[in-house]
C-alpha positions in Angstrom: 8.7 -36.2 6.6 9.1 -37.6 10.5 6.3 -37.3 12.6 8.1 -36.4 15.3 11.8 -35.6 16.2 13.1 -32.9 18.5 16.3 -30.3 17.4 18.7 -29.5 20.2 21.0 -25.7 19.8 23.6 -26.1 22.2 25.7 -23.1 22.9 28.6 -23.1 25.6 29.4 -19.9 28.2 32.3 -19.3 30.3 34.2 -21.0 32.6 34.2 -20.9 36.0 34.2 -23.6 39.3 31.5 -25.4 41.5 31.8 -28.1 44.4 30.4 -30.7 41.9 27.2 -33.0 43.2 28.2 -35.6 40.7 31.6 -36.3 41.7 32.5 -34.6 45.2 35.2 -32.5 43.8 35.4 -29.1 45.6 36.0 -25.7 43.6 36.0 -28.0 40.0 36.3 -26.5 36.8 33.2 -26.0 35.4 31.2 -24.1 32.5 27.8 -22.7 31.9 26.1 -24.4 28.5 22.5 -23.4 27.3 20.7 -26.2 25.1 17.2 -25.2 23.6 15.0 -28.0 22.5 12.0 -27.6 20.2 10.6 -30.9 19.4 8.5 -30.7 16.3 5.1 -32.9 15.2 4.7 -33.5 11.5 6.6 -30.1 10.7 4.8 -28.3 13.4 7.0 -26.6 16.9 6.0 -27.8 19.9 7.4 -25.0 21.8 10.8 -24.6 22.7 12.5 -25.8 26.1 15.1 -23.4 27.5 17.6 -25.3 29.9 20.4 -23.7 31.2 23.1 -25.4 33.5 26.4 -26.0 34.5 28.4 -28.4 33.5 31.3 -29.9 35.7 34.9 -30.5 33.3 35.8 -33.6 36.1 33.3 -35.6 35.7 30.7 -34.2 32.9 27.3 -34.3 34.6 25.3 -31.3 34.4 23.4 -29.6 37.2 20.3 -27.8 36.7 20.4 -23.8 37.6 17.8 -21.6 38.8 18.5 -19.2 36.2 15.7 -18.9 33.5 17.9 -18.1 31.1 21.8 -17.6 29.8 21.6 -13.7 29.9 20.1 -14.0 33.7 22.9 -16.6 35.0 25.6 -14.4 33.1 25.1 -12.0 35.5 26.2 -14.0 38.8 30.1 -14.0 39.4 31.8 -17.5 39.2 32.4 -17.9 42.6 28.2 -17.4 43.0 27.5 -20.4 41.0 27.0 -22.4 43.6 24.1 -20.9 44.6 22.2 -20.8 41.9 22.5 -24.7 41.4 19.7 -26.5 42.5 20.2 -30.4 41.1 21.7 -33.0 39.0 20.4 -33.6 35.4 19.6 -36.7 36.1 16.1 -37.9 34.3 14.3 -41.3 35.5 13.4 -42.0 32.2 16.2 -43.9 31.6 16.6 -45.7 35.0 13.0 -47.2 33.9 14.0 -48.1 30.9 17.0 -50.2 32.1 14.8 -51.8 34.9 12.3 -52.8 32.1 15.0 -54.2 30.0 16.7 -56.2 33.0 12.8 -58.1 32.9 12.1 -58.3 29.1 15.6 -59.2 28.0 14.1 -62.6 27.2 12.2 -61.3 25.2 14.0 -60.3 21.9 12.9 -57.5 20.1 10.8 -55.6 22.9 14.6 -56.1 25.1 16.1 -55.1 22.2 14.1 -52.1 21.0 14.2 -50.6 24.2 18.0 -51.1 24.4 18.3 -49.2 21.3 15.7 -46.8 22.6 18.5 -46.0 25.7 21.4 -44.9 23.5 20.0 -41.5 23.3 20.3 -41.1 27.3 23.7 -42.4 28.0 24.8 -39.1 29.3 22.7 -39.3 31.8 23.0 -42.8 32.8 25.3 -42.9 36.1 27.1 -45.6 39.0 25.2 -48.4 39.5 22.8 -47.9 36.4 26.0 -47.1 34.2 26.7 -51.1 35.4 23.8 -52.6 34.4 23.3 -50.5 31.0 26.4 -52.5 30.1 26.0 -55.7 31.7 22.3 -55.7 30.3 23.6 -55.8 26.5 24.8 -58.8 26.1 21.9 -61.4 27.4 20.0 -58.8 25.2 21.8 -60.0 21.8 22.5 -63.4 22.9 18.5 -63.4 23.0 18.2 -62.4 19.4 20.8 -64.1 18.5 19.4 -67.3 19.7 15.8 -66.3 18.4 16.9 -65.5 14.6 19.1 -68.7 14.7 16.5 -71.3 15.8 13.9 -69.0 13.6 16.6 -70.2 11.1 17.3 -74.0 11.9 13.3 -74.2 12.1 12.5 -72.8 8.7 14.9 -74.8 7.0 14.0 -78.1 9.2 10.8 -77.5 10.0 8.0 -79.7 8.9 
């Protein structure tokens, strides 16, 4: 059994349009999605997180609603979606995480780990950051490369 990991129900609503605050595009297709995490501990609910938001079709990034949930935002019109959108999904966790691995990439496995650890975040991992998730991968294996292959060449020539 895992000690902890986290199930995520996604179910998608209607269509409809927003003036998007991810890309600029006015009157975008857009549609509403619910997703309802309950992260569990040894077996055991932690409680379930009910998110529901809007989801531009240009440019994928989500924006948080005010709505507490589906059945409440399905209530507003299309055209009112605008109003009930109060920000981007856009979590810090991950900006953290890349500036942590832009200093620890010299470090093998910690750079590494924490690499792997980002994967799970991509979505929300935009411009600039979107730059250096990339760029940061490859000084990131080149370090473990380099580690395993002198941990390598020193076991077999060592002393």
């Amino acid at each position: 059994m895992r000690k902890l990991y986290e199930k995520v129900e996604t179910i998608e609503g209607p269509a409809g349009w927003i003036d998007c605050l991810g890309c600029g595009s006015r009157s975008a297709p857009a549609h509403v999605r619910q997703r309802l995490r309950t992260p569990y501990y040894f077996g055991i609910s932690l409680g379930t997180d009910n998110e529901v938001l809007v989801v531009c079709d240009v440019c994928k990034s989500e924006h948080l609603t005010r709505a507490k949930s589906f059945q409440a935002f399905m209530e507003y019109r299309p055209d009112d979606w605008n109003a009930q959108i109060t920000k981007l999904n856009s979590p810090s966790f991950p900006k953290i995480l890349i500036a942590l691995v832009l200093l620890v990439w010299w470090c093998p496995l910690l750079g590494l780990l924490i690499y792997l650890q980002l994967r799970s975040y991509r979505q929300y991992i935009r411009g600039k950051w979107r730059m250096l998730y990339g760029l940061m991968m490859w000084p990131t294996v080149v370090a473990n490369f380099c580690w395993i292959a002198f941990g390598v060449y020193d076991a077999m020539h060592g002393q």
